[in-house]
C-alpha positions, 0 to 999 in steps of 0.5 A: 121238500115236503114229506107226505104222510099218508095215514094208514100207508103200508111199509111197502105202499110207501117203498113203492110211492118213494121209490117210484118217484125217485127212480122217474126223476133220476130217469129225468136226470139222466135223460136231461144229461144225455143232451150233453152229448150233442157236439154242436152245443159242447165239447168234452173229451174222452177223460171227462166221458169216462169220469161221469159214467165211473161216478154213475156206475159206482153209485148204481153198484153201491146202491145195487149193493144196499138193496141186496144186503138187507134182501139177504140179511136173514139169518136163522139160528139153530141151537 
């Protein structure tokens, strides 16, 4: 993986070149394990269905989760 360094790149500019390229491929992933479905090419049961999709939405819910921490990280103090 070569990293890019785009001079004079914002903290946001860079958070949104990221995040949009990580996001489209894991769209890409996703949409690439959905051809796993087709039951002419696979077999797979119940148990094996519900373990991939605990696995996605715990990891989705855990990085929902990050995201929301710092966003509410703020704290002021008054004395």
């Amino acid at each position: 993986m070569v990293k890019l360094k785009i001079k004079g790149e914002s903290k946001e500019e860079k958070f949104k070149r990221i995040a949009e390229a990580r996001t489209n491929k894991i769209l890409e992933q996703i949409a690439i394990l959905r051809n796993c479905a087709n039951t002419q090419i696979y077999s797979y049961n119940e148990l094996q269905i519900n373990k991939i999709f605990k696995a996605l939405d715990e990891e989705l819910r855990l990085t929902k989760m990050t995201f929301s921490q710092r966003i509410n990280k703020k704290r002021d103090i008054k004395l």
